[in-house]
C-alpha positions as CSV (number, residue, x, y, z in Angstrom):
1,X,-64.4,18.4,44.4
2,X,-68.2,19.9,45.1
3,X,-70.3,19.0,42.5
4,X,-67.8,16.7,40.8
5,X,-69.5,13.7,39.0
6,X,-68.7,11.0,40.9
7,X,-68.3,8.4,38.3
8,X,-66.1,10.7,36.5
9,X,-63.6,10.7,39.5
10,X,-63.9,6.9,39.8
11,X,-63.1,6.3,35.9
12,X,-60.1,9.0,37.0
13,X,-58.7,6.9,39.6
14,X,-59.4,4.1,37.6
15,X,-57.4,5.2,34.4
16,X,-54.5,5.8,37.3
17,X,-54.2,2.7,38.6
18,X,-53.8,1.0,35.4
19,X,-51.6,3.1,34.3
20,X,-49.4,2.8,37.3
21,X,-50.3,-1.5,36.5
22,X,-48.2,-0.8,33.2
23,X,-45.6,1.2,34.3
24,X,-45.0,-1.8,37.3
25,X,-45.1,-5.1,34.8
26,X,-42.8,-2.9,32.5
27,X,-40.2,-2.1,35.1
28,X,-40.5,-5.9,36.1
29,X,-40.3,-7.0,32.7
30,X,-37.2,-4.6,32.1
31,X,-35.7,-5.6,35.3
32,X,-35.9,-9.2,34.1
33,X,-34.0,-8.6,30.5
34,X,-37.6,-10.2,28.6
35,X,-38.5,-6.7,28.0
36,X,-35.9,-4.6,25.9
37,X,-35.8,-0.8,25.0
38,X,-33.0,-1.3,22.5
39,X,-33.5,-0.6,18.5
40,X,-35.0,-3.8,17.0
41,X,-33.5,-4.6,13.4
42,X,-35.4,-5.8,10.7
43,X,-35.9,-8.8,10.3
44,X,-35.3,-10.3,6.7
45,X,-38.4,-9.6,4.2
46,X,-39.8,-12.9,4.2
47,X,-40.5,-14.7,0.9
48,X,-43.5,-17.4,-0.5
49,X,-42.2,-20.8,-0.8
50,X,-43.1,-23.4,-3.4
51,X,-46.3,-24.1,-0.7
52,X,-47.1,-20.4,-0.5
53,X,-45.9,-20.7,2.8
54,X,-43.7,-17.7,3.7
55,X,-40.0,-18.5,4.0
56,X,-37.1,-16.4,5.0
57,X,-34.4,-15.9,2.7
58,X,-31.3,-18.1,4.0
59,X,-28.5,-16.2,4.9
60,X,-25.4,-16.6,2.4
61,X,-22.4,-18.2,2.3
62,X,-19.7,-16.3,0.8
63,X,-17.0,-18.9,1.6
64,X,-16.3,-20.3,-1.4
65,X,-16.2,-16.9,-3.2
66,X,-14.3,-15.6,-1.0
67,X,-11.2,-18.4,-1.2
68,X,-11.6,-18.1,-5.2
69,X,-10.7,-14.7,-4.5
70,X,-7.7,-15.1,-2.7
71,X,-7.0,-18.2,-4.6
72,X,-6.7,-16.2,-7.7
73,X,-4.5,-12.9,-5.7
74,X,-1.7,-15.7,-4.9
75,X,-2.1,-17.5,-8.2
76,X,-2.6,-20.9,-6.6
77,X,-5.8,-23.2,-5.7
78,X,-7.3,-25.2,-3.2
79,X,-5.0,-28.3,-3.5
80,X,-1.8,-26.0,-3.4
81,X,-2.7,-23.6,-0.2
82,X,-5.1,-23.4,2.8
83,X,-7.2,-20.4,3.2
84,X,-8.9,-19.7,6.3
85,X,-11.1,-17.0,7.1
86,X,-11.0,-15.1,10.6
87,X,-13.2,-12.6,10.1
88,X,-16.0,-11.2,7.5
89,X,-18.3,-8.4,7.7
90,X,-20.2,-8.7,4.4
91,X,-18.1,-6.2,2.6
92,X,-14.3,-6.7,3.8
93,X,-12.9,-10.0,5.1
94,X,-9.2,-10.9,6.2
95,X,-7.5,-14.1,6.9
96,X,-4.6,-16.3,6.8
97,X,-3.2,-18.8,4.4
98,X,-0.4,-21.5,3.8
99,X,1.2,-24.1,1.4
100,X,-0.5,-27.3,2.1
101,X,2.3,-29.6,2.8
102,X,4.2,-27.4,5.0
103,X,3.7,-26.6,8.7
104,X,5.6,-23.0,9.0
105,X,5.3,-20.0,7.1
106,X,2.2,-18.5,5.6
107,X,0.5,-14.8,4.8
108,X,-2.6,-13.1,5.8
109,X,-4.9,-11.9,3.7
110,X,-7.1,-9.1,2.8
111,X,-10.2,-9.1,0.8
112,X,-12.7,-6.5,-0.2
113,X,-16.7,-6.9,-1.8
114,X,-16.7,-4.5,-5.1
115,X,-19.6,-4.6,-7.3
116,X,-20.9,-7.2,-5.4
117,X,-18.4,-10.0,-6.4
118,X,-15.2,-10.9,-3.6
119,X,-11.3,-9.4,-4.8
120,X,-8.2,-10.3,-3.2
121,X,-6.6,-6.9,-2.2
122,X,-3.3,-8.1,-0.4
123,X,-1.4,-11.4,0.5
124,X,1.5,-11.1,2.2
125,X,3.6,-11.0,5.7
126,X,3.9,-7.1,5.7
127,X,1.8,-4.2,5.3
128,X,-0.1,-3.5,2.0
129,X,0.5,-0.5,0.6
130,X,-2.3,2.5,1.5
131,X,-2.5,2.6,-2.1
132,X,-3.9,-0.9,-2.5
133,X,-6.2,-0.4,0.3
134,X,-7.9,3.2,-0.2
135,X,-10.2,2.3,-2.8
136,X,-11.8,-0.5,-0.6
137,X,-12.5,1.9,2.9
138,X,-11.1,-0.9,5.2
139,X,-12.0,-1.0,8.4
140,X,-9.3,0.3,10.6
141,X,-9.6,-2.6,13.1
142,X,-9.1,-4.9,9.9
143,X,-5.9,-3.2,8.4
144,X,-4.6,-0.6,11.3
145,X,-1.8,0.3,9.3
146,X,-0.6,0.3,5.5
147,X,3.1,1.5,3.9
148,X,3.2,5.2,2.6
149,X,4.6,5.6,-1.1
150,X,7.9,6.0,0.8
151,X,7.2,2.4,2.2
152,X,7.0,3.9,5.4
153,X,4.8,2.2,8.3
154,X,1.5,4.2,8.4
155,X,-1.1,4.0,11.3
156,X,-4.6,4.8,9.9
């Protein structure tokens, strides 16, 4: 390097060796699982409190509307059958429920989110029919099968 300015070359090297600083903590911090190259989701927009503190929203409870739902597919309420719920994703749930009072027996359940309020699509100890479940796009690992107009077993 004749006639290289010698602080140039130095700010050179220097430039490398942080750089090769940042790629080392990185791999250390990656190595370590504190550091993660994964896509982040959004957090919920947070909101000002009655302080005008900000606050995040709380996370909702669907529970309740989700048993009215039900309660009202079987035509019974809370103090006539139990409904539990074993899995919800926001927009389909599915469950089990039973008479209260007797320790055999019982149904699982379906439930879809339309127009933002909770509906009871099927109740029962079969399949529903892919009729009753098309218009709801259930999750194939929620309802894996449905009966055909012909009542035949479907896989879906």
């Amino acid at each position: 390097m004749t006639g290289s300015n010698p602080w140039k070359v130095s700010f050179l090297v220097l430039i490398f060796i942080l750089f090769l600083a940042g790629a080392g903590v990185s791999a250390y911090l990656l190595g370590k699982g504190t550091l993660s190259l994964s896509k982040v989701s959004p957090s919920p927009s947070p909101t000002t409190g009655s302080q005008g503190t900000l606050t995040s929203p709380a996370p909702v409870d669907e529970t309740a509307a989700i048993k009215e739902a039900i309660y009202e597919l079987v035509g019974k309420d809370a103090t006539q059958i139990e409904v539990i719920i074993s899995k919800n994703t926001g927009t389909h749930a599915t469950g089990g429920v039973k008479d209260i009072g007797y320790e055999a027996g019982g149904a699982y359940w379906i439930a879809a989110k339309s127009g933002g309020q909770w509906v009871g699509v099927y109740a029962g100890q079969a399949h529903p029919t892919c009729a009753e479940i098309a218009p709801y796009n259930f999750p194939t690992d929620m309802v894996p099968a449905c009966l055909n107009n012909l009542g035949e077993v479907v896989d879906r």
